[in-house]
Biopython code that builds the backbone (N, CA, C, O; Angstrom):
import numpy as np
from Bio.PDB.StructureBuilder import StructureBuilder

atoms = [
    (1, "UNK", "N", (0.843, -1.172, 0.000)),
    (1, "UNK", "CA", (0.000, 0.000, 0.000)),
    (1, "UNK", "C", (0.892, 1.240, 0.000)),
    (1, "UNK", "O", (1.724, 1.132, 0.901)),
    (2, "UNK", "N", (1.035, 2.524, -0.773)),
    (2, "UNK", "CA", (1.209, 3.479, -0.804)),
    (2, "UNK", "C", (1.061, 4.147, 0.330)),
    (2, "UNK", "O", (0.077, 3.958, 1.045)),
    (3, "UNK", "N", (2.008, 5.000, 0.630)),
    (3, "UNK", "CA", (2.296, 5.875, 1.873)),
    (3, "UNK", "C", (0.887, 7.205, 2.296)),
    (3, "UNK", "O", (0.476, 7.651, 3.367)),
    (4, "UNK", "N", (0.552, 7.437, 0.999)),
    (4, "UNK", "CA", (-0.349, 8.425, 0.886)),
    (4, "UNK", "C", (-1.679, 7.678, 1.026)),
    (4, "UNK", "O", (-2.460, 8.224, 1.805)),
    (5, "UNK", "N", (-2.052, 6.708, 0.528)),
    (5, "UNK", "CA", (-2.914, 5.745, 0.894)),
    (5, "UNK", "C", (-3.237, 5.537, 2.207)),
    (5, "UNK", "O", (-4.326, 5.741, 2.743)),
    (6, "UNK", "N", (-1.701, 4.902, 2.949)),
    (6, "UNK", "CA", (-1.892, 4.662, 4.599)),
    (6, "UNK", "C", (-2.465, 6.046, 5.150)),
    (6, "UNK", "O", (-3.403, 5.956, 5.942)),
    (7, "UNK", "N", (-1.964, 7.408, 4.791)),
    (7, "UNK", "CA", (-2.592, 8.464, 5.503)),
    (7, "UNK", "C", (-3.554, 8.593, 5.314)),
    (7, "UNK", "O", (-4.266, 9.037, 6.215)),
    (8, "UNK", "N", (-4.021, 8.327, 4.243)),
    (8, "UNK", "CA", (-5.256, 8.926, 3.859)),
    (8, "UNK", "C", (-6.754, 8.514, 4.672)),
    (8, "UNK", "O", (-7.775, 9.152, 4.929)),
    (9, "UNK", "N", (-6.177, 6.718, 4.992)),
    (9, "UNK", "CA", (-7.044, 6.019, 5.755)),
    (9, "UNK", "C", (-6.791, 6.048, 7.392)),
    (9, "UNK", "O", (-7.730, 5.868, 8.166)),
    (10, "UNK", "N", (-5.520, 6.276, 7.822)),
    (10, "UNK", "CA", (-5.496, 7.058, 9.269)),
    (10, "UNK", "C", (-5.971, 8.293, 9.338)),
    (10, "UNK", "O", (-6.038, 8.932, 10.388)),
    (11, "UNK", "N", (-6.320, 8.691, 8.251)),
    (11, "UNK", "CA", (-6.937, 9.866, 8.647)),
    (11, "UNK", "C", (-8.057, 9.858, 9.057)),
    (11, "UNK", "O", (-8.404, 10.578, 9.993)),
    (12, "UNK", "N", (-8.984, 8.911, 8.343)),
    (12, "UNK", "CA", (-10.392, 8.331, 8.829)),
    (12, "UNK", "C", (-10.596, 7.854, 10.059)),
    (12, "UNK", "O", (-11.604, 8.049, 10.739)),
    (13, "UNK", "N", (-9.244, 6.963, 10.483)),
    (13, "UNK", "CA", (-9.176, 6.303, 11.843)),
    (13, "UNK", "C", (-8.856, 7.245, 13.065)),
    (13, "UNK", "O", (-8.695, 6.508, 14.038)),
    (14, "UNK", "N", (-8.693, 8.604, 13.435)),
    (14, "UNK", "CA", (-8.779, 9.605, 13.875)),
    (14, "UNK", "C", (-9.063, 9.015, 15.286)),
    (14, "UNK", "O", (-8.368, 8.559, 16.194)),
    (15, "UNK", "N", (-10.504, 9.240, 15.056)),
    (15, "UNK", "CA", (-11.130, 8.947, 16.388)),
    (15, "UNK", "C", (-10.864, 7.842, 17.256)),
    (15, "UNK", "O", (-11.108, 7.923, 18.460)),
    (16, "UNK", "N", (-10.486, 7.037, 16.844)),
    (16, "UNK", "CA", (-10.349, 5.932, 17.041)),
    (16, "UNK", "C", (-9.001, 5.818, 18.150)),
    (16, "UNK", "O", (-8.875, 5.369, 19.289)),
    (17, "UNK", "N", (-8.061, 6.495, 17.139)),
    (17, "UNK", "CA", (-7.207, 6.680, 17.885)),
    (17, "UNK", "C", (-6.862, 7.631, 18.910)),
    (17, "UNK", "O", (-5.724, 7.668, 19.378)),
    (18, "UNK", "N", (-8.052, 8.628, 19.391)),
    (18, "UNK", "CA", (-7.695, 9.507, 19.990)),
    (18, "UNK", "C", (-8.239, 8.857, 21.537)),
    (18, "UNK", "O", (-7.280, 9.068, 22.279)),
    (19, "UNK", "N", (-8.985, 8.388, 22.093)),
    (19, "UNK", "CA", (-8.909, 7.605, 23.403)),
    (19, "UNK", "C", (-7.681, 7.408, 24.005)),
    (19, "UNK", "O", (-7.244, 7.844, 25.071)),
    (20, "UNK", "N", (-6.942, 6.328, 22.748)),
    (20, "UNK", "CA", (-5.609, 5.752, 22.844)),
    (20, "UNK", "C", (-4.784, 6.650, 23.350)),
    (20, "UNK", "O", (-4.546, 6.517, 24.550)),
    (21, "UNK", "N", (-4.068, 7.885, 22.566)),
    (21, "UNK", "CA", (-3.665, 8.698, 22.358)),
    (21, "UNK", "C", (-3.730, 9.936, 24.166)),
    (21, "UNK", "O", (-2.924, 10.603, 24.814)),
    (22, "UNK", "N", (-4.636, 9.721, 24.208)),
    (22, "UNK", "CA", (-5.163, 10.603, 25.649)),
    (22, "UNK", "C", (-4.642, 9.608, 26.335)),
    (22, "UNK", "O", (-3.567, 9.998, 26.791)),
    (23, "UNK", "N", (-4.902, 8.306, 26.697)),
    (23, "UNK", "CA", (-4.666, 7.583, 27.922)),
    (23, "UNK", "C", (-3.048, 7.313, 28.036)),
    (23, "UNK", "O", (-2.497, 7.015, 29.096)),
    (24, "UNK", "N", (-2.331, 7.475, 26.691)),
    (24, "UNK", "CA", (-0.682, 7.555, 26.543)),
    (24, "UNK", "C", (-0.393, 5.422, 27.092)),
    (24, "UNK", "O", (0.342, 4.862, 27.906)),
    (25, "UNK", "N", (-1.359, 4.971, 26.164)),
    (25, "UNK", "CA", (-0.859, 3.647, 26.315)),
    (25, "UNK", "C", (-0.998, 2.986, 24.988)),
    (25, "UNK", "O", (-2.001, 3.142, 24.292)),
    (26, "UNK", "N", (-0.070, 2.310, 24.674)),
    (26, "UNK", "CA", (0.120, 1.485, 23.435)),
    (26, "UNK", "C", (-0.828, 0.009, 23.234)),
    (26, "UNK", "O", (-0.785, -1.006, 23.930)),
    (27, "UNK", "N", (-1.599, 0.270, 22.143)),
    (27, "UNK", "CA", (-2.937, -0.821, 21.736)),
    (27, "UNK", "C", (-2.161, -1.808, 21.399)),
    (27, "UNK", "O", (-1.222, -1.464, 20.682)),
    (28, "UNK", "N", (-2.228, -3.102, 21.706)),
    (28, "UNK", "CA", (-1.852, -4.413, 21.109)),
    (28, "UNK", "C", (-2.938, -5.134, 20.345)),
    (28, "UNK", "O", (-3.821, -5.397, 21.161)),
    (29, "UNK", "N", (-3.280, -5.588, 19.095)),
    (29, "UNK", "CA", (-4.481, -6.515, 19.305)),
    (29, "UNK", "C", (-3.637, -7.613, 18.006)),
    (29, "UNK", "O", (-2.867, -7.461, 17.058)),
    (30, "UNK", "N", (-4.509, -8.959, 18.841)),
    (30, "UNK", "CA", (-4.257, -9.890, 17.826)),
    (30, "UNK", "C", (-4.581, -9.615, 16.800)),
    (30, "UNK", "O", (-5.479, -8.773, 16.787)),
    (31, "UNK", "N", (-4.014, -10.191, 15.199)),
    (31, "UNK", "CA", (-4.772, -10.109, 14.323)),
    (31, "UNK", "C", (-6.545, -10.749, 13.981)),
    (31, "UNK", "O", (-7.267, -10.928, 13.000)),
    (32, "UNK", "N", (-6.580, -10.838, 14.757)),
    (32, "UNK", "CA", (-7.671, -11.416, 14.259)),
    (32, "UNK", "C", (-8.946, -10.403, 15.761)),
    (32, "UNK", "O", (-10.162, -10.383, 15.951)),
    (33, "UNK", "N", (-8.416, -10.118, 16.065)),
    (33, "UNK", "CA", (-9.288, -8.959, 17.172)),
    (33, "UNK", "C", (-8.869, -7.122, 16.696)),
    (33, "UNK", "O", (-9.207, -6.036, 17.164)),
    (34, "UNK", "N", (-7.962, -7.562, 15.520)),
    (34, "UNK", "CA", (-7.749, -5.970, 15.076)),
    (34, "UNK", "C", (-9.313, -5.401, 14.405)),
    (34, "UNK", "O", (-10.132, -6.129, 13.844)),
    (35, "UNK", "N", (-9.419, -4.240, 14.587)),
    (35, "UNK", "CA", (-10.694, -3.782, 13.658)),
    (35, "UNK", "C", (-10.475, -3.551, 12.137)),
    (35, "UNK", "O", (-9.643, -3.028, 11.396)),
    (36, "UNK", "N", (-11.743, -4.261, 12.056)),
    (36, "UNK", "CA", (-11.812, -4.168, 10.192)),
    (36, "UNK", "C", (-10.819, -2.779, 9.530)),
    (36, "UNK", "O", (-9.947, -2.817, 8.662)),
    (37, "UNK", "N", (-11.325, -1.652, 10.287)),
    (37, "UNK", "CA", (-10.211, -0.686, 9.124)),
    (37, "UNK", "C", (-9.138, -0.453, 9.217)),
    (37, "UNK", "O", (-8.467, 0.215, 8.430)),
    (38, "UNK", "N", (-8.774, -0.995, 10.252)),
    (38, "UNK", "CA", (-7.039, -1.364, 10.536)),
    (38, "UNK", "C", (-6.352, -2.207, 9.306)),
    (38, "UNK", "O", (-5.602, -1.883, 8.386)),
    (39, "UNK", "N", (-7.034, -3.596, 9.771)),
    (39, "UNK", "CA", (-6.767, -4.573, 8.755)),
    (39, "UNK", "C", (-6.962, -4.194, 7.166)),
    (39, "UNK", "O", (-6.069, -4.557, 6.399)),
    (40, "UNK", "N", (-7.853, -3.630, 6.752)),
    (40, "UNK", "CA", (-8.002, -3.055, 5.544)),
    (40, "UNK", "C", (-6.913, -2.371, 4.899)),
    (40, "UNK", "O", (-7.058, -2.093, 3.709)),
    (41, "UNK", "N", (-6.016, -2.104, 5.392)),
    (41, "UNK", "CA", (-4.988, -1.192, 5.181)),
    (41, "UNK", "C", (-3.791, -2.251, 4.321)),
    (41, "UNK", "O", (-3.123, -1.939, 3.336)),
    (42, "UNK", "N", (-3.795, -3.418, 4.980)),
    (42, "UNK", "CA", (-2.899, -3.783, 4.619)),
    (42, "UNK", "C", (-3.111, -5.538, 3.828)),
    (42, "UNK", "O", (-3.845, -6.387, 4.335)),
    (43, "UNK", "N", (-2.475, -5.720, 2.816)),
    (43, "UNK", "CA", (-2.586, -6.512, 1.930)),
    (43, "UNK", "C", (-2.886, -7.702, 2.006)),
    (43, "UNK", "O", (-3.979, -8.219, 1.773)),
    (44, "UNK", "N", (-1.299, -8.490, 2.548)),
    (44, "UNK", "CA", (-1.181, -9.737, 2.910)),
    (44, "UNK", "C", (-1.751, -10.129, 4.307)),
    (44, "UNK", "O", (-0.839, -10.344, 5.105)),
    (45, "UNK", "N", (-3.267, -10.317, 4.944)),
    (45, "UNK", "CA", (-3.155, -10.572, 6.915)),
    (45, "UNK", "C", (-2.700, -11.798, 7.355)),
    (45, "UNK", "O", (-2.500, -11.973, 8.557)),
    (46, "UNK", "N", (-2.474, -12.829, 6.398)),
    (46, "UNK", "CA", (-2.190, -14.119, 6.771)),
    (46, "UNK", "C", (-1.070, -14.054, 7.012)),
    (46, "UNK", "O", (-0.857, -15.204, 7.396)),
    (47, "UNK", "N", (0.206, -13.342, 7.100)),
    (47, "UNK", "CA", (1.308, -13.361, 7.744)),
    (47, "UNK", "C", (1.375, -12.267, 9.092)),
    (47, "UNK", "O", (2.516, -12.106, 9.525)),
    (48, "UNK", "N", (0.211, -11.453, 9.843)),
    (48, "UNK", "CA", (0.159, -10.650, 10.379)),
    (48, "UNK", "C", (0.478, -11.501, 11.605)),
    (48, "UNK", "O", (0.923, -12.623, 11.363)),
    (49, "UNK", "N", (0.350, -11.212, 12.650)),
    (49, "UNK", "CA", (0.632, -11.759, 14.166)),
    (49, "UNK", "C", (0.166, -10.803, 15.152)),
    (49, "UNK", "O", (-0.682, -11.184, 15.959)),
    (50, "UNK", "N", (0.657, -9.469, 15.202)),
    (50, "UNK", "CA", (0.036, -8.636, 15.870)),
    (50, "UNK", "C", (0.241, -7.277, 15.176)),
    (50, "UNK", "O", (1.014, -7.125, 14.229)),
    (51, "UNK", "N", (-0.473, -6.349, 15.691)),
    (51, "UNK", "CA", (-0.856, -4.879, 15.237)),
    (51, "UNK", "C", (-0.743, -3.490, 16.573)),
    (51, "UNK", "O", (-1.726, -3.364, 17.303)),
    (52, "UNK", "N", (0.037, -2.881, 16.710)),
    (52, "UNK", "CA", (0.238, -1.988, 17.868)),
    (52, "UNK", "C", (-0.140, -0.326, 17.344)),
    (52, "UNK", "O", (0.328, 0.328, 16.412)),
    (53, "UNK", "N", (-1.050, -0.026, 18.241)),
    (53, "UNK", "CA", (-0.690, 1.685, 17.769)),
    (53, "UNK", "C", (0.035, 2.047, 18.942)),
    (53, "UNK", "O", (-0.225, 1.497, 20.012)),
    (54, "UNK", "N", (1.175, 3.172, 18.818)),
    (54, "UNK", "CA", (1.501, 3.869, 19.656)),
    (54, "UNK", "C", (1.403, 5.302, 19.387)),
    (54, "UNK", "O", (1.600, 5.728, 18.249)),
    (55, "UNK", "N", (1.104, 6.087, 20.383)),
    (55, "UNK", "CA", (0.639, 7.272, 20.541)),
    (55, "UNK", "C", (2.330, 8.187, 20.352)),
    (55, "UNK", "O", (3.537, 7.953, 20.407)),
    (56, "UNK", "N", (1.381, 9.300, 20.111)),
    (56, "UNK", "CA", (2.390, 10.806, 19.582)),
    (56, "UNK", "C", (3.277, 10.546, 21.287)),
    (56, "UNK", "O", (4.465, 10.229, 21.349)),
    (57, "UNK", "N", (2.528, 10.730, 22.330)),
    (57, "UNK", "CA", (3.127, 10.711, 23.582)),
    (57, "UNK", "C", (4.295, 9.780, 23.668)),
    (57, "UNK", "O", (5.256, 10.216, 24.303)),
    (58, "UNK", "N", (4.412, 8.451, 23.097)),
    (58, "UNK", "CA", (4.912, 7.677, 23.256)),
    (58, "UNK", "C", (5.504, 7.182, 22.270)),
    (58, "UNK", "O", (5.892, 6.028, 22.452)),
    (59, "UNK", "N", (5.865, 7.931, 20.619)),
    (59, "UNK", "CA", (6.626, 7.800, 19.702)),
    (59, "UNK", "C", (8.189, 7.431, 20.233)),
    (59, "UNK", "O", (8.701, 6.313, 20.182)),
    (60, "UNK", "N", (8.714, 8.475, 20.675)),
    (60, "UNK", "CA", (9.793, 8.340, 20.341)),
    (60, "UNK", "C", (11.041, 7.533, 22.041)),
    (60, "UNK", "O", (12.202, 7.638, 22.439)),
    (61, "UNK", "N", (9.587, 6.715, 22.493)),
    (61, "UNK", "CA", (10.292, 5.509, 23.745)),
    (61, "UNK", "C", (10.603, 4.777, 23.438)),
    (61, "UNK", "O", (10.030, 4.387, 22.421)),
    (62, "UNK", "N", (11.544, 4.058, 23.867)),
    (62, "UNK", "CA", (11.797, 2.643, 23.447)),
    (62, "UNK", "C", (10.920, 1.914, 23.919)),
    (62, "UNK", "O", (10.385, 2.298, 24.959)),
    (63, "UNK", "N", (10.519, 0.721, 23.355)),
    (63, "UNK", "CA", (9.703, -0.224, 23.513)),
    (63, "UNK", "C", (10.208, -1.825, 22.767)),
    (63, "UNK", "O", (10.049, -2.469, 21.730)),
    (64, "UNK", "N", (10.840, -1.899, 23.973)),
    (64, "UNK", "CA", (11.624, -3.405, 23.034)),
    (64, "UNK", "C", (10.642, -4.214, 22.987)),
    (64, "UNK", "O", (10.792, -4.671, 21.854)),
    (65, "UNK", "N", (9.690, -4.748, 23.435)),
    (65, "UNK", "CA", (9.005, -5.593, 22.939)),
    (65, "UNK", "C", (8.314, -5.556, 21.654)),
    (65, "UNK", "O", (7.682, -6.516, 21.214)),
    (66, "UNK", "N", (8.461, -4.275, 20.975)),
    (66, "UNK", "CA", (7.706, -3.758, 19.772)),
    (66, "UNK", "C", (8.590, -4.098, 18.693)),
    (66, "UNK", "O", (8.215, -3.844, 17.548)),
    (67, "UNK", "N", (10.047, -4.797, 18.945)),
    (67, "UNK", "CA", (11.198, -4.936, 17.769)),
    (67, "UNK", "C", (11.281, -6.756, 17.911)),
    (67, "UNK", "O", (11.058, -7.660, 18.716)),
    (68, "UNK", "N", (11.811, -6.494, 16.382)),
    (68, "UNK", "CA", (11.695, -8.385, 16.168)),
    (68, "UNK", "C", (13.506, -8.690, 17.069)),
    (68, "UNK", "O", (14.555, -8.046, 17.109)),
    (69, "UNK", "N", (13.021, -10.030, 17.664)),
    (69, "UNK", "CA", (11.515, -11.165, 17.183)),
    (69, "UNK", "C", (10.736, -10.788, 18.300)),
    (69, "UNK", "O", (9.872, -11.665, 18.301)),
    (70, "UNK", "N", (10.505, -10.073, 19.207)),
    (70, "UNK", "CA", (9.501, -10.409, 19.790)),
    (70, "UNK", "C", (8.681, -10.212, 19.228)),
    (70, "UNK", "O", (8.141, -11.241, 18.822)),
    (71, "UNK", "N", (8.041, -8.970, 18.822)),
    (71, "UNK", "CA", (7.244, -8.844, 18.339)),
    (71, "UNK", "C", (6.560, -9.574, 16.870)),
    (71, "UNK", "O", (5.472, -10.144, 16.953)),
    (72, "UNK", "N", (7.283, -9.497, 15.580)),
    (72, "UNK", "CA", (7.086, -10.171, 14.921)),
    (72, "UNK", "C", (8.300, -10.981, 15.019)),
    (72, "UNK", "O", (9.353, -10.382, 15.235)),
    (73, "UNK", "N", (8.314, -12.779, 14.838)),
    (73, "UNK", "CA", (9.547, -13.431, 14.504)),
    (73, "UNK", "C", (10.776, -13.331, 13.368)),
    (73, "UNK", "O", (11.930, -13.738, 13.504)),
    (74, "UNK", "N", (10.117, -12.594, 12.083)),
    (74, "UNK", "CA", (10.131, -12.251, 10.836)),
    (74, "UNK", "C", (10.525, -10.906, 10.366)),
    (74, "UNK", "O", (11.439, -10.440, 9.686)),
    (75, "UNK", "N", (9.709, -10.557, 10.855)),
    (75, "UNK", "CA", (9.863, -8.806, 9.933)),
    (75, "UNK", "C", (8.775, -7.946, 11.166)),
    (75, "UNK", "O", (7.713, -8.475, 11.495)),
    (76, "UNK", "N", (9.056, -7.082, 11.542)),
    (76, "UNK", "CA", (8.238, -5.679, 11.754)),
    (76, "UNK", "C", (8.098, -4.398, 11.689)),
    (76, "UNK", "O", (8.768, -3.702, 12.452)),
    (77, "UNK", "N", (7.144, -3.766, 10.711)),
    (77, "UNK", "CA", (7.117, -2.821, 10.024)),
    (77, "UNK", "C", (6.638, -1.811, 11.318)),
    (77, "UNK", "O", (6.178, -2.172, 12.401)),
    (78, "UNK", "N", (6.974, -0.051, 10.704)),
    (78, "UNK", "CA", (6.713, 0.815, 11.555)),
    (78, "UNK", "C", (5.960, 1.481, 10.249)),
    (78, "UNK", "O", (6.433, 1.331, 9.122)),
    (79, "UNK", "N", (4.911, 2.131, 10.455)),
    (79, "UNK", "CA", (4.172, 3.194, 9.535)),
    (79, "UNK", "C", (3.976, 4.636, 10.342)),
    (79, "UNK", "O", (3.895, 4.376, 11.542)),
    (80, "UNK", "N", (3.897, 5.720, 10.157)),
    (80, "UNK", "CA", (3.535, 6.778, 10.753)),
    (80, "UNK", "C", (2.342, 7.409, 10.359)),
    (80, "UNK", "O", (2.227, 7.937, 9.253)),
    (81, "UNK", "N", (1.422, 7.384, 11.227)),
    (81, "UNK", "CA", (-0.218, 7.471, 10.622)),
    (81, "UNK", "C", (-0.792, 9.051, 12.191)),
    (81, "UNK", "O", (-0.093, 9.402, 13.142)),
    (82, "UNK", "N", (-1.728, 9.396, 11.941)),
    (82, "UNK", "CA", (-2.150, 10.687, 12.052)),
    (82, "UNK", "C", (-2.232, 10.270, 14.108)),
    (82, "UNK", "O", (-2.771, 9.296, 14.633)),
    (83, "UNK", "N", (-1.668, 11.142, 14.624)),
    (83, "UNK", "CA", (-1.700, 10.990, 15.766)),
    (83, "UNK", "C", (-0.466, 9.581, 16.785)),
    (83, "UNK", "O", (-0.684, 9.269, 17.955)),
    (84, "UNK", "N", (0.368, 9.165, 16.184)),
    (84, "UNK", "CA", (1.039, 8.158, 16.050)),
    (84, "UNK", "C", (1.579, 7.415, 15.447)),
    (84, "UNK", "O", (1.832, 7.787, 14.301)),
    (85, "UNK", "N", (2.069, 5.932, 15.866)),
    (85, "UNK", "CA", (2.347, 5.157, 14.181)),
    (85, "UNK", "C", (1.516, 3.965, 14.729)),
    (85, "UNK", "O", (0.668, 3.838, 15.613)),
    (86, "UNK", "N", (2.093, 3.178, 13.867)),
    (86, "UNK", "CA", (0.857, 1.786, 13.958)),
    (86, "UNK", "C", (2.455, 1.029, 13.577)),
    (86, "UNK", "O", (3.332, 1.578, 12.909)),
    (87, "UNK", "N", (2.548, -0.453, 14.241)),
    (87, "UNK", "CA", (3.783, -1.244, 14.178)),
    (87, "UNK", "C", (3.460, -2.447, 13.818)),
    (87, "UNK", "O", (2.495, -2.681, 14.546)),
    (88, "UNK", "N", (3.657, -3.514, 13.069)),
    (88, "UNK", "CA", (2.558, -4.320, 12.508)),
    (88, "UNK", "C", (4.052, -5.768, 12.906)),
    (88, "UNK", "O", (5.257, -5.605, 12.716)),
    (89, "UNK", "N", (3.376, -7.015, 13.455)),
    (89, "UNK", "CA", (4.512, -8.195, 13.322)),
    (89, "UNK", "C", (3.905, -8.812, 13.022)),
    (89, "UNK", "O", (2.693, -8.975, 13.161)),
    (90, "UNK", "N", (5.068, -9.550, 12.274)),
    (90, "UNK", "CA", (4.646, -10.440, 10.855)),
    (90, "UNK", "C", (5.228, -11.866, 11.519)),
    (90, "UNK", "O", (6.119, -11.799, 12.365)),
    (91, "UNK", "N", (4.772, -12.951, 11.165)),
    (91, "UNK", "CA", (5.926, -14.447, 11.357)),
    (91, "UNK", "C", (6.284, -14.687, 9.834)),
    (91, "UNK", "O", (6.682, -15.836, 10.025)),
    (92, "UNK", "N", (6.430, -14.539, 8.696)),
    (92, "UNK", "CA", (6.799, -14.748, 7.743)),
    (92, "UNK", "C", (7.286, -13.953, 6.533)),
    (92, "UNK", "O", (7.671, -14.541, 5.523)),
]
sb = StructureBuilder()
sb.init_structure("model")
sb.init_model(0)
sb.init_chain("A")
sb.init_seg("    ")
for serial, (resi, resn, name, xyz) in enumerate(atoms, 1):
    if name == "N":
        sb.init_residue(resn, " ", resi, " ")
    sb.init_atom(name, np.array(xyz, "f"), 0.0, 1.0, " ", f" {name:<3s}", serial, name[0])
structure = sb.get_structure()
């Protein structure tokens, strides 16, 4: 998916993320408990594992559990989306 794409649809996800964002705590959800327009975003979900937003508050902490392998065994991507980023782990 295109970079301008991902914004375009965090931009929609706004609200969503602004709870998050206020309480200054980082969302974990399985893939399969992520919400539909999360998942929509991105192509392949059968290699997904988990999905994190972290808040503007909490961009720039370390968070080792958010880097492979824990997080994904494989690969884990960082995106920067409106109010935070979203960190996606993959097993494959």
């Amino acid at each position: 998916m295109k970079v301008s794409d991902w914004l375009r649809k965090s931009a929609a996800l706004l609200d969503k993320w602004e709870r998050v964002n206020r309480s200054k705590f980082v969302k974990v959800w399985k893939v399969k408990d992520c919400p539909k327009e999360i998942m929509d975003c991105f192509e392949n979900h059968d290699d997904i594992d988990y999905i994190a937003f972290v808040p503007e508050s909490l961009r720039d902490d370390y968070l080792r559990f958010l880097e492979q392998p824990h997080f994904g065994c494989c690969n884990v991507e960082e995106h920067d989306v409106v109010g935070g980023k979203v960190v996606v782990g993959y097993h494959s």
